[in-house]
C-alpha atoms as a printed R data frame, in Angstrom:
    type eleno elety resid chain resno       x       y       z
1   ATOM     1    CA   UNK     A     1 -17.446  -8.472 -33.898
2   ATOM     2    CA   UNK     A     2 -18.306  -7.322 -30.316
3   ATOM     3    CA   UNK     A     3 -16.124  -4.756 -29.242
4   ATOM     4    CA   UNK     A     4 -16.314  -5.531 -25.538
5   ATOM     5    CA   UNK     A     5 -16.711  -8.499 -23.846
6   ATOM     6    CA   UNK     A     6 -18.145  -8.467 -20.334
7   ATOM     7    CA   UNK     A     7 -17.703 -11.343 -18.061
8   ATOM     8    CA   UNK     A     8 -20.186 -12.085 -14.873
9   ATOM     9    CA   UNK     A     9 -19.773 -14.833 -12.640
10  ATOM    10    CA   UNK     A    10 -23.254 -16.333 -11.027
11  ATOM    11    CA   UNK     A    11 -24.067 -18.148  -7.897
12  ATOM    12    CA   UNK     A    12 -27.218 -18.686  -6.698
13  ATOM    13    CA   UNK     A    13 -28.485 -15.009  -7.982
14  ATOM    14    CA   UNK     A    14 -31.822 -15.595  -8.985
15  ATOM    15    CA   UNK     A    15 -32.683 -12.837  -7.099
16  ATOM    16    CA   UNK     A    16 -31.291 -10.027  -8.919
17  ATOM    17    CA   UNK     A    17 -29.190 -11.453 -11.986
18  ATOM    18    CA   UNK     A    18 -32.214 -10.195 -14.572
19  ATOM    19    CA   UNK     A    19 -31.917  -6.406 -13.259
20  ATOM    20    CA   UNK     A    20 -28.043  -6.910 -13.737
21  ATOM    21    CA   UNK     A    21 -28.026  -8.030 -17.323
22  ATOM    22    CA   UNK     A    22 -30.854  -5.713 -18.138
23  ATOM    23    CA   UNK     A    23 -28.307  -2.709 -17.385
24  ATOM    24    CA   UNK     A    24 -25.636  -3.739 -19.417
25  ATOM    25    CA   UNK     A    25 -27.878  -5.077 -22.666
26  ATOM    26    CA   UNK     A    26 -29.750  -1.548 -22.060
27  ATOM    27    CA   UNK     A    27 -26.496  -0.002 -22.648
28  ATOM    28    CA   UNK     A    28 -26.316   3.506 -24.690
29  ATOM    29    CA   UNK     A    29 -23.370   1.715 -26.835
30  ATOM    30    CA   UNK     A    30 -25.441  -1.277 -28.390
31  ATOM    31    CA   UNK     A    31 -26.213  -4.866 -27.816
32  ATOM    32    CA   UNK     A    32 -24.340  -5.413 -31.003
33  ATOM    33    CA   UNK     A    33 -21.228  -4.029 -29.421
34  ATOM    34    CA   UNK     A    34 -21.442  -6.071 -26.593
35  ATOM    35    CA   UNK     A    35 -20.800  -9.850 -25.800
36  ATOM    36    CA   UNK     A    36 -22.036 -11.362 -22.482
37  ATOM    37    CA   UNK     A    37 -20.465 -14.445 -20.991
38  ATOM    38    CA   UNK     A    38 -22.209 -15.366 -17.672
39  ATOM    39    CA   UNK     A    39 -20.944 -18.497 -15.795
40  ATOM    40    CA   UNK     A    40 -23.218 -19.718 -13.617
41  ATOM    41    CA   UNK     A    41 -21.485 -21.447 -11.250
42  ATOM    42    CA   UNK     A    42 -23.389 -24.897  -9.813
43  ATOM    43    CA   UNK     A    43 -26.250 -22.307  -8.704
44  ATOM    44    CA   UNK     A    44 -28.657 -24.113  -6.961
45  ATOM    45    CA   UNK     A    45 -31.720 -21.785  -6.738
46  ATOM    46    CA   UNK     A    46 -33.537 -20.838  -9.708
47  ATOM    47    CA   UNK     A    47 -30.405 -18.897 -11.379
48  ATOM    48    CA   UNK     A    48 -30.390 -21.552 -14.347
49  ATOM    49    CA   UNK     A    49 -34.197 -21.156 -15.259
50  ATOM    50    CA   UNK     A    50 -33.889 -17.252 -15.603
51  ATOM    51    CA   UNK     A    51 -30.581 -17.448 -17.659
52  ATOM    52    CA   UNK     A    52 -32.497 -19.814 -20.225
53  ATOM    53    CA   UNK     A    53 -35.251 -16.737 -20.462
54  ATOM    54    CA   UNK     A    54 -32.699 -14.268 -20.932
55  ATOM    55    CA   UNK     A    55 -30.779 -16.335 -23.160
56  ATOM    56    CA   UNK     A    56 -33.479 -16.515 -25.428
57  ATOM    57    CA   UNK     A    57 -34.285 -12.778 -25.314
58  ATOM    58    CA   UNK     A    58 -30.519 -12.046 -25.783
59  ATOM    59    CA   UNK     A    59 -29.332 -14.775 -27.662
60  ATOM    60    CA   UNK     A    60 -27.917 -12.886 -30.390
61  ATOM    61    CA   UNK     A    61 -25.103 -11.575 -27.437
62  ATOM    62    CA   UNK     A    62 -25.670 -13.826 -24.363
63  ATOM    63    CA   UNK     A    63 -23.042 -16.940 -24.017
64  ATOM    64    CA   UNK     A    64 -24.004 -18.985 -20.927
65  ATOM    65    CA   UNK     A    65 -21.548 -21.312 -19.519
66  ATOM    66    CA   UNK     A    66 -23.146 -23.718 -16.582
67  ATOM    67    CA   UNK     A    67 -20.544 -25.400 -14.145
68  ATOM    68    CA   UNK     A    68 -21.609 -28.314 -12.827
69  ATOM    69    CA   UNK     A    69 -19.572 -28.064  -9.507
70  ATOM    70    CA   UNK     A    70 -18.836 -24.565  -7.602
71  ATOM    71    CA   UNK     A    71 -15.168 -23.262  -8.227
72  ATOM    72    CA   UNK     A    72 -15.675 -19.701  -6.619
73  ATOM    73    CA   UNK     A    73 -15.392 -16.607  -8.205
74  ATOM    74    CA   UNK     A    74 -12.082 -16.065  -9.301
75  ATOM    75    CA   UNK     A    75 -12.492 -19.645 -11.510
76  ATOM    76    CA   UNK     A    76 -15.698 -18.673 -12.590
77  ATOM    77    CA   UNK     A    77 -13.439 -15.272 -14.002
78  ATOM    78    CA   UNK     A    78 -11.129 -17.609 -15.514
79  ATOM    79    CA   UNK     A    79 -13.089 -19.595 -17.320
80  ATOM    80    CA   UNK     A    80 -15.342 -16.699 -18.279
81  ATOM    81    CA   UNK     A    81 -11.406 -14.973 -19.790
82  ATOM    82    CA   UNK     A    82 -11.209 -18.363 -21.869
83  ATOM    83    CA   UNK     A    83 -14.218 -17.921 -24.069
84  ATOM    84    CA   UNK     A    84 -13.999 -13.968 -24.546
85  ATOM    85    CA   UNK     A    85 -12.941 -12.734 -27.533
86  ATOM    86    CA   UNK     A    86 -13.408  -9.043 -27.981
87  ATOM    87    CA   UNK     A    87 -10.363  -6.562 -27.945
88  ATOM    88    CA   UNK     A    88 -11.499  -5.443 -24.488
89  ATOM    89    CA   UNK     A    89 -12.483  -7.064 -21.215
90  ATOM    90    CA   UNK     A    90 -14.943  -6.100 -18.940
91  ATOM    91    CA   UNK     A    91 -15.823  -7.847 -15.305
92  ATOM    92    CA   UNK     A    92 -19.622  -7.188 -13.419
93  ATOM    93    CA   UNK     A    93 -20.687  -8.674 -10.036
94  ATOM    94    CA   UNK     A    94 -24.093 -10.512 -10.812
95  ATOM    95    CA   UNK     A    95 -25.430  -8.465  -7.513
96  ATOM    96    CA   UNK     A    96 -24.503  -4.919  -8.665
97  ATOM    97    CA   UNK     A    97 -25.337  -3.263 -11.892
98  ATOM    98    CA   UNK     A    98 -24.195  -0.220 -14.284
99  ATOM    99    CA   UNK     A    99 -24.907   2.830 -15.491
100 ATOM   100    CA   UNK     A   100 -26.447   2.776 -18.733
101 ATOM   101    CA   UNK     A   101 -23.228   4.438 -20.915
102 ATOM   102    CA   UNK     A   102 -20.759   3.216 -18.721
103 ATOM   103    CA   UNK     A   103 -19.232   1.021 -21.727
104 ATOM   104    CA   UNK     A   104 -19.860   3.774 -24.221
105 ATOM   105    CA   UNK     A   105 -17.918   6.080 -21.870
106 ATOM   106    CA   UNK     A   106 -14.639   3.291 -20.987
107 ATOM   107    CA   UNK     A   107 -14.732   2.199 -24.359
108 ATOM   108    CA   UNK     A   108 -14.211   5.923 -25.990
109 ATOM   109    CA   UNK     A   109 -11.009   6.471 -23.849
110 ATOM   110    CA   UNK     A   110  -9.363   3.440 -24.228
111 ATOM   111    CA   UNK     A   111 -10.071   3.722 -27.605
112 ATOM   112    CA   UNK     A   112  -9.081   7.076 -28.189
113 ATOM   113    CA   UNK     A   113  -5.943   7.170 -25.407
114 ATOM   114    CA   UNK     A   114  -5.192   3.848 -26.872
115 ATOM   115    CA   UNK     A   115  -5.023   2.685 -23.019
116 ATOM   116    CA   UNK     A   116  -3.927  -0.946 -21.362
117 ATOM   117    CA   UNK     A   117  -6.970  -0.004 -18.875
118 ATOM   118    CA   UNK     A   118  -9.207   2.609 -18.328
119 ATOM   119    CA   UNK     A   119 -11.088   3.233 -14.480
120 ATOM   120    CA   UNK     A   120 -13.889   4.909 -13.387
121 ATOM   121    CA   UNK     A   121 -15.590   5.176 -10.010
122 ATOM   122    CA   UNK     A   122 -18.302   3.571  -8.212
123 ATOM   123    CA   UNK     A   123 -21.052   3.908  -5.601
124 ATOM   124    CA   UNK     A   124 -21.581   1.728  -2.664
125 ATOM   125    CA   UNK     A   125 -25.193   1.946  -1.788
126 ATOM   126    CA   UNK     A   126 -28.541  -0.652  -0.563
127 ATOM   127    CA   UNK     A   127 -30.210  -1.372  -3.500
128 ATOM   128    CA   UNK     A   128 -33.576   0.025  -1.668
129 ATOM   129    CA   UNK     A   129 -31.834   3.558  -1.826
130 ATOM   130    CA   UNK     A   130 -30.840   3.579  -6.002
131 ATOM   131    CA   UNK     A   131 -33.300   5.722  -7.208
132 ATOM   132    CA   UNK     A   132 -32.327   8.116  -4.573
133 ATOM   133    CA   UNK     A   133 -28.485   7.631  -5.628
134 ATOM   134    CA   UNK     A   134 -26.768  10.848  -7.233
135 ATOM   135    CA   UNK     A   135 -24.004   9.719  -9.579
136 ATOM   136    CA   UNK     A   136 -21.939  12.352 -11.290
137 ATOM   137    CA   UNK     A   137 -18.626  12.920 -10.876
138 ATOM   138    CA   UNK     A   138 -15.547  13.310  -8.260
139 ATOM   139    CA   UNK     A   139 -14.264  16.604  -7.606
140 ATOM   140    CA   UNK     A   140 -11.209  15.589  -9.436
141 ATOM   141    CA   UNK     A   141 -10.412  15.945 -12.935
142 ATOM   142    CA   UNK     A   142 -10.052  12.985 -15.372
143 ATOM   143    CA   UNK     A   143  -6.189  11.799 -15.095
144 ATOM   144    CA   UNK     A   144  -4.337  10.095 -18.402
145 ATOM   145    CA   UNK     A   145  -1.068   8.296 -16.807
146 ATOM   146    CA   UNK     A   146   1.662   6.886 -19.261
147 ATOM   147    CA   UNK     A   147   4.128   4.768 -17.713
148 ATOM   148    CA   UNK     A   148   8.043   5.729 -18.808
149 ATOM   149    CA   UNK     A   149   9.947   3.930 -16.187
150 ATOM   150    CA   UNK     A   150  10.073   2.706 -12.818
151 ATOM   151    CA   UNK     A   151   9.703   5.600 -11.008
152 ATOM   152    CA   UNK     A   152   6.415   6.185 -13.010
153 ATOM   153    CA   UNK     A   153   5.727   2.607 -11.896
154 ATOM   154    CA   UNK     A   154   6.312   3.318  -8.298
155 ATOM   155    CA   UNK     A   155   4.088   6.357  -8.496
156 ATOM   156    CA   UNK     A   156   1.554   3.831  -9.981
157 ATOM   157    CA   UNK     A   157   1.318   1.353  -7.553
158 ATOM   158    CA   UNK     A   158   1.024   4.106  -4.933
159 ATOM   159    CA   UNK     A   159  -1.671   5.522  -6.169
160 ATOM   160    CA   UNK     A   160  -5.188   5.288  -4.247
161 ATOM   161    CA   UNK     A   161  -6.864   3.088  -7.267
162 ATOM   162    CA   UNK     A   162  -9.493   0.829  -6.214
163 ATOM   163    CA   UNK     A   163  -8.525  -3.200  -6.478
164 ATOM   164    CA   UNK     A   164 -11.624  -3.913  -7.723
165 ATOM   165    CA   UNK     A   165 -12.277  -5.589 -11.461
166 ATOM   166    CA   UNK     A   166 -15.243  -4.609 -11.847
167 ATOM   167    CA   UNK     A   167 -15.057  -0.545 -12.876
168 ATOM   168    CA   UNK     A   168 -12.808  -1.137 -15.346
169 ATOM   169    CA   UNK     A   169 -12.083  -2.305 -19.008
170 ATOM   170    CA   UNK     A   170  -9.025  -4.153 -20.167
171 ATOM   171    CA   UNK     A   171  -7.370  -4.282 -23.102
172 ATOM   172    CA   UNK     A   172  -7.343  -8.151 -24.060
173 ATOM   173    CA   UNK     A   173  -4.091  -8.426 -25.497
174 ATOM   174    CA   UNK     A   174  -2.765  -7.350 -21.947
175 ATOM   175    CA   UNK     A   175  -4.401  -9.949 -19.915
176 ATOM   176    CA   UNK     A   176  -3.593 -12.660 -22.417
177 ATOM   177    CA   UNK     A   177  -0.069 -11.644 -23.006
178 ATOM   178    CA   UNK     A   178   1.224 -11.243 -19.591
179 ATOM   179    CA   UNK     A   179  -0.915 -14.404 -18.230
180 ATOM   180    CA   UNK     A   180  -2.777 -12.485 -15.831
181 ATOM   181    CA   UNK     A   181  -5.013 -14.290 -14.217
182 ATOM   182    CA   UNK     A   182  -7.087 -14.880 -11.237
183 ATOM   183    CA   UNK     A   183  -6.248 -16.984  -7.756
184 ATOM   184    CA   UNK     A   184  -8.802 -20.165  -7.299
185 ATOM   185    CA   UNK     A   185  -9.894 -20.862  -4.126
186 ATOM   186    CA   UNK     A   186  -9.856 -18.063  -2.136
187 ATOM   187    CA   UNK     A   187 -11.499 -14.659  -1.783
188 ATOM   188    CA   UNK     A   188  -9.616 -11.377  -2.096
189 ATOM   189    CA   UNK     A   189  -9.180 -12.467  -5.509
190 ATOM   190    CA   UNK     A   190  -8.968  -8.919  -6.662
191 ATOM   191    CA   UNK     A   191  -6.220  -7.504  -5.641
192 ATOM   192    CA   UNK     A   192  -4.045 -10.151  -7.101
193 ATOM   193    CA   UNK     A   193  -5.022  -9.728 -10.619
194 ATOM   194    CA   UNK     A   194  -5.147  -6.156 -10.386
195 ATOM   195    CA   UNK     A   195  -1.817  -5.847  -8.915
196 ATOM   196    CA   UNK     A   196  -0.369  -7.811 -11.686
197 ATOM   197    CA   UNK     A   197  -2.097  -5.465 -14.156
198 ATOM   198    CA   UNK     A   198  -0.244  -2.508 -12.067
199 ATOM   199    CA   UNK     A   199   3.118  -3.936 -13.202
200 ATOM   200    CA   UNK     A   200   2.166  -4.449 -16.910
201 ATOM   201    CA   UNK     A   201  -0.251  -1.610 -18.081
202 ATOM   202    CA   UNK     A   202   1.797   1.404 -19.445
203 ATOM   203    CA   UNK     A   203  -1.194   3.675 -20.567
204 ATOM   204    CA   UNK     A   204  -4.171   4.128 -17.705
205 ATOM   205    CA   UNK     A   205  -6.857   6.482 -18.222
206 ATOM   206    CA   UNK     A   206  -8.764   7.405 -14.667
207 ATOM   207    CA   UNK     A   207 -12.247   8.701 -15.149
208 ATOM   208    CA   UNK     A   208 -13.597  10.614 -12.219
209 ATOM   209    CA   UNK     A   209 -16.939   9.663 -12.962
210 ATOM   210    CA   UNK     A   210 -19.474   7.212 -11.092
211 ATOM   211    CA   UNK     A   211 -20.615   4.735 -13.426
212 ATOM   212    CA   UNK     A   212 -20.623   1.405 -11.729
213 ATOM   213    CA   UNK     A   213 -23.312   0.908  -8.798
214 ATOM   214    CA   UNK     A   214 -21.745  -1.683  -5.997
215 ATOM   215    CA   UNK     A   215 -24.683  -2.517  -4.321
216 ATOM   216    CA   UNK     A   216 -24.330  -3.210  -0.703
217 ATOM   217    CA   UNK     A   217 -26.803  -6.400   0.109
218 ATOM   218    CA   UNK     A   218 -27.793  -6.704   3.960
219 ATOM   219    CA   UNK     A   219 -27.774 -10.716   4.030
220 ATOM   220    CA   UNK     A   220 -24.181 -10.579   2.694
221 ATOM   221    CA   UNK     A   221 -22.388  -8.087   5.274
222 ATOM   222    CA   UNK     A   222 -19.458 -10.233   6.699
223 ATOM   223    CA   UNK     A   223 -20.608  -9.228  10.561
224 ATOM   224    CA   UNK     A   224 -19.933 -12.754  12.112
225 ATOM   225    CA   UNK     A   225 -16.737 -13.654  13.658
226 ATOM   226    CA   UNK     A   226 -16.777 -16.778  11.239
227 ATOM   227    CA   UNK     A   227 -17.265 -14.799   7.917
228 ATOM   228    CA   UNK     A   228 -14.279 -13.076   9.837
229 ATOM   229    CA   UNK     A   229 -11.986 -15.449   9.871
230 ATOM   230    CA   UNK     A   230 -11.811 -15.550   6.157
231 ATOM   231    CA   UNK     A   231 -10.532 -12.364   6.035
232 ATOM   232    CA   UNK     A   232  -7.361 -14.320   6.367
233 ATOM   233    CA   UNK     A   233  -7.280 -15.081   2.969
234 ATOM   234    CA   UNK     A   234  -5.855 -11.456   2.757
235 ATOM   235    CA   UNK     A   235  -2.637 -13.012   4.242
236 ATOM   236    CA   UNK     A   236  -2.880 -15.653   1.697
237 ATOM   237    CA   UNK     A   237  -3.434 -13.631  -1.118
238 ATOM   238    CA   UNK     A   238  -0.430 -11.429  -0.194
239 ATOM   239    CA   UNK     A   239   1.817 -14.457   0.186
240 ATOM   240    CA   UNK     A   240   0.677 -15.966  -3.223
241 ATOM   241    CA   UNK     A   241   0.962 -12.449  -4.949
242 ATOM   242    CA   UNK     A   242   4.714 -11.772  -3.386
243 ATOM   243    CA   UNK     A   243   6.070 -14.915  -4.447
244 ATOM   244    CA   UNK     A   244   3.912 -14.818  -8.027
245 ATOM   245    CA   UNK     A   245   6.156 -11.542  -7.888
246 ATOM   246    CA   UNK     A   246   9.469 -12.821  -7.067
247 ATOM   247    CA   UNK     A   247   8.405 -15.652 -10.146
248 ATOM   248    CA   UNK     A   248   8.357 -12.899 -12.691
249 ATOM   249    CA   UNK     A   249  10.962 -10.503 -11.554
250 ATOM   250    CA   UNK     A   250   8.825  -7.644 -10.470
251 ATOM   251    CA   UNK     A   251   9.880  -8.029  -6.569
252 ATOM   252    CA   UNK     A   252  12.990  -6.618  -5.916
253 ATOM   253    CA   UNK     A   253  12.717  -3.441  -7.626
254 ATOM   254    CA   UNK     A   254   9.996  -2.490  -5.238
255 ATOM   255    CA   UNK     A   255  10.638  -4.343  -2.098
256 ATOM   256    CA   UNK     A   256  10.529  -1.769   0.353
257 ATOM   257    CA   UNK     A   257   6.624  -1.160  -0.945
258 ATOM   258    CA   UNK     A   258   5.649  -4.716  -0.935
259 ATOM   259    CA   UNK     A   259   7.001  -5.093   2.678
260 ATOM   260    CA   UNK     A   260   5.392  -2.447   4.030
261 ATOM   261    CA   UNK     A   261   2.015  -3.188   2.234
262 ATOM   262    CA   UNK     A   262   2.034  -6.598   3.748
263 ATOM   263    CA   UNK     A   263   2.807  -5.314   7.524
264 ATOM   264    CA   UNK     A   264  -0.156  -2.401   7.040
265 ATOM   265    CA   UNK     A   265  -2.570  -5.670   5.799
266 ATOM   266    CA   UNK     A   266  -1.214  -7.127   9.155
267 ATOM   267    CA   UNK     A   267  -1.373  -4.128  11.612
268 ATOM   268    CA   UNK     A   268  -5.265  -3.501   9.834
269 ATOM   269    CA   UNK     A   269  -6.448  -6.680   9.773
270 ATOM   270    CA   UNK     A   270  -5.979  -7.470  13.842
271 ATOM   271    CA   UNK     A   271  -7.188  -3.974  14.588
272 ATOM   272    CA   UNK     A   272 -10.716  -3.965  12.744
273 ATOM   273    CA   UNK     A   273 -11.171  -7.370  14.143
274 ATOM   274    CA   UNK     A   274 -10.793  -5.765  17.685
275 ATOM   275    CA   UNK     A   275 -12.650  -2.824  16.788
276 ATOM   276    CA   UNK     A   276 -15.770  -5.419  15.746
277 ATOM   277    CA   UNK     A   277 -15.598  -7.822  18.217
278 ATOM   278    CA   UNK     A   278 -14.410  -6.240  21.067
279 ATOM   279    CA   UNK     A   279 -11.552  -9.373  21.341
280 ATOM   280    CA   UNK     A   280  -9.735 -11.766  19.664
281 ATOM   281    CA   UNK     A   281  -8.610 -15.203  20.399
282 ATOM   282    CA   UNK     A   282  -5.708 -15.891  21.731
283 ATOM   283    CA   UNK     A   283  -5.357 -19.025  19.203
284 ATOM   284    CA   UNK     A   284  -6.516 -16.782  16.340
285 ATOM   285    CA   UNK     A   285  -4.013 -14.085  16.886
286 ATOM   286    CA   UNK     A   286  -1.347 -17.208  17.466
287 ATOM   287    CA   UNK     A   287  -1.771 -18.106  14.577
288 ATOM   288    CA   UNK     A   288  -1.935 -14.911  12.483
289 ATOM   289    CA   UNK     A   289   1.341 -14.425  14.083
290 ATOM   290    CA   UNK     A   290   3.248 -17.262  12.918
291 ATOM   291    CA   UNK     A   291   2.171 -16.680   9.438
292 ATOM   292    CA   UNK     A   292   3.769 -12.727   9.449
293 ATOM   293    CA   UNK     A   293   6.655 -14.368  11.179
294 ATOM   294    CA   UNK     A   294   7.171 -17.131   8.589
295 ATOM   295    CA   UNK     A   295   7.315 -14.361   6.208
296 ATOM   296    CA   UNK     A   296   8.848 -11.646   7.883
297 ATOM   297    CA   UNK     A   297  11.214 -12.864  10.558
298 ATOM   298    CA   UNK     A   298  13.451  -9.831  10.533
299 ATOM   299    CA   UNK     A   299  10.133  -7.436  10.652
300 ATOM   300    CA   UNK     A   300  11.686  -5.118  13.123
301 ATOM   301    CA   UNK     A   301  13.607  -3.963   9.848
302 ATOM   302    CA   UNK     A   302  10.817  -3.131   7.448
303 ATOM   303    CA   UNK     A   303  10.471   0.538   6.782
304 ATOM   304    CA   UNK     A   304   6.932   1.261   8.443
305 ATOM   305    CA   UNK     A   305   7.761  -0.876  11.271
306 ATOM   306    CA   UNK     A   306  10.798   0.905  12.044
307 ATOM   307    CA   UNK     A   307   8.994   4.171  12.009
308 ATOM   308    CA   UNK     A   308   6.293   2.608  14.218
309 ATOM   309    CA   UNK     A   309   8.553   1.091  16.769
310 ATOM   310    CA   UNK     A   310  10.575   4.244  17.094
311 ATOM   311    CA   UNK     A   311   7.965   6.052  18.377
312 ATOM   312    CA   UNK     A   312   7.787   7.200  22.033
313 ATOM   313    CA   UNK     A   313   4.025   7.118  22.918
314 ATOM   314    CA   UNK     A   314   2.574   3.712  23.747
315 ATOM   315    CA   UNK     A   315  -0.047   3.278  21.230
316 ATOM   316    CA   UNK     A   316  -1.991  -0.136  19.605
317 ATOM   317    CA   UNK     A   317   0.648  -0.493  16.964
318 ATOM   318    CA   UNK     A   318   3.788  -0.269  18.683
319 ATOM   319    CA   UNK     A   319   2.461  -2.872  21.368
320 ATOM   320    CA   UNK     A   320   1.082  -5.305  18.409
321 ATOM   321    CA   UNK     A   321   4.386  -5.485  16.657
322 ATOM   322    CA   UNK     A   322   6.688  -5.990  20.248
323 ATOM   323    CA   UNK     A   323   4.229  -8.702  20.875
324 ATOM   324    CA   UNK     A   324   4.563 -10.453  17.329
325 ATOM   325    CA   UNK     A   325   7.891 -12.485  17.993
326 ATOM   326    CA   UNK     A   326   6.480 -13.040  21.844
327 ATOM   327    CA   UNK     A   327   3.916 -15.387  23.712
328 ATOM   328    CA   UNK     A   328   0.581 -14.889  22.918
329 ATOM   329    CA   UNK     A   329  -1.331 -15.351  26.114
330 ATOM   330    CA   UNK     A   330  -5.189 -13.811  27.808
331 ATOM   331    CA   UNK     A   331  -3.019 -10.880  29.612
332 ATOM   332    CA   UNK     A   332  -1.620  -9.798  26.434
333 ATOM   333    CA   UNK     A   333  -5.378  -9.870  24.613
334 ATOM   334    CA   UNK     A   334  -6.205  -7.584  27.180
335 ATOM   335    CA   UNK     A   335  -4.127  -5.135  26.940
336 ATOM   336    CA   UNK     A   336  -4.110  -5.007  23.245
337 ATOM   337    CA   UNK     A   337  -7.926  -4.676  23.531
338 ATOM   338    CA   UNK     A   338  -7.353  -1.804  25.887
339 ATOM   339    CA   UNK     A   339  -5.012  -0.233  23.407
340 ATOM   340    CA   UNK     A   340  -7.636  -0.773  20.245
């Protein structure tokens, strides 16, 4: 029986879905250790054609599941969570690709530590610039992190661990168990499974070393003020994740974090868009507003924003909140701009 199961979601990646399976059935642990579940999902370039080649040269380890309609990404992950059945759970992008004992590396801590999840770190590079790519390691050393109570758990969900899926391994049971699982329908997909697995995991394993290459593809860089705009699924996410939250009980205890998570995401969010564009539309920002306020009517009392607002020095952030309850009009754009 494999002993991990690694689950890659497809869409039109004819381009580069060979080199990423190559790296993980190349890997220093064995094929036989190793089961594959790609879900191509309703790819309409030539992604089918090369899975049935690799299928046949992997067959032994490859399981190929092809969607007839496109659900996104975080379906694809579901579905691809339905059919795996090793004891641990791993998660690629179909773009990026691994080093070759990444598994071999995850596998023998969480084995060993006995570990809910185990991290390591990646590299964002162009793919044009990997064989000039050093890996190695952080200047930190490794971290093993058992969770005793909730101040361990607070500590926890401060910490500066990426969102990401993919450079890590999950123990199955943990995902299954505690019906983890990913949104549909929306991007930022991410950070609501992994902060789920934040409240859950009691043994984490952090290895400073850079094992997973995210590679940074110039036809996919979000630069356009429409590719923009779906950065508010971040608002969406955070809604769905608070009241997923509230659903299971794991709110209250850590309210003060959540809130001020959600009004950084906010305060971030408007100010990159200004820092790209140069503006923002008065509609846009409207509406952005409305949705913190539906949340957050009383957000003059949220921790961060109190600390914001009681500051003396006119500044971006103090003028962005005292306009969030207000009217939204060109005058106000303007100065905000000028503030940026």
């Amino acid at each position: 029986m494999a002993k991990i199961s690694v689950i890659i979601p497809v869409h039109n990646g004819a381009d580069y879905i060979t080199d990423c399976i190559n790296s993980i059935t190349n890997q220093s642990i064995g094929k036989e250790n190793l089961e594959i579940i790609i879900v191509n999902d309703a790819s309409t370039d030539n992604t089918y054609e090369q899975l049935m080649l690799l299928e046949k040269k992997y067959s032994e380890i490859l399981l190929i599941i092809n969607l007839e309609q496109n659900v996104g990404v975080g379906a694809a992950r579901n579905i691809g969570l339905i059919y795996a059945s090793a004891n641990y759970i791993g998660f690629v992008d179909s773009d990026d690709y691994v080093e070759y004992h990444m598994y071999e590396t995850l596998y023998s801590k969480i084995a060993h530590y006995e570990c809910d999840l185990v991290v390591c770190r990646a590299k964002k590079h162009l793919l044009d610039d990997r064989f000039n790519i050093s890996m190695g390691r952080t200047n930190k050393d490794d971290n093993f992190i058992i969770i005793n109570n909730s101040e361990d758990r607070k500590r926890l969900l401060n910490m500066n661990i990426s969102m990401a899926v993919w450079n890590k391994l999950y123990r199955r049971e943990l995902l299954i168990n505690n019906q983890i699982y990913f949104p549909e329908g929306l991007i930022y997909e991410d950070i609501f499974f992994s902060e789920l697995v934040k409240h859950y995991a009691n043994k984490i394993y952090i290895c400073e070393e850079y094992l997973y290459h995210y590679i940074e593809r110039k036809n996919s860089l979000s630069n356009n003020s429409s590719d923009w705009v779906k950065r508010l699924h971040r608002f969406w996410i955070e809604e769905f994740k608070l009241d997923e939250l509230k659903k299971r009980d794991l709110y209250d205890s850590y309210k003060d974090y959540y809130d001020n998570e959600y009004m950084i995401t906010y305060i971030t969010i408007i100010k990159n868009f200004v820092n790209t564009y140069g503006t923002i539309s008065v509609d846009l920002l409207t509406e952005i507003n409305k949705f913190v306020l539906n949340r957050y009517p009383d957000y003059r009392t949220i921790p961060i924003n109190k600390k914001i607002l009681a500051t003396k020095s006119p500044s971006f952030y103090i003028f962005l909140l005292d306009g969030l309850n207000g009217e939204i009009d060109l005058d106000y754009v303007k100065k905000l701009i000028a503030l940026a």
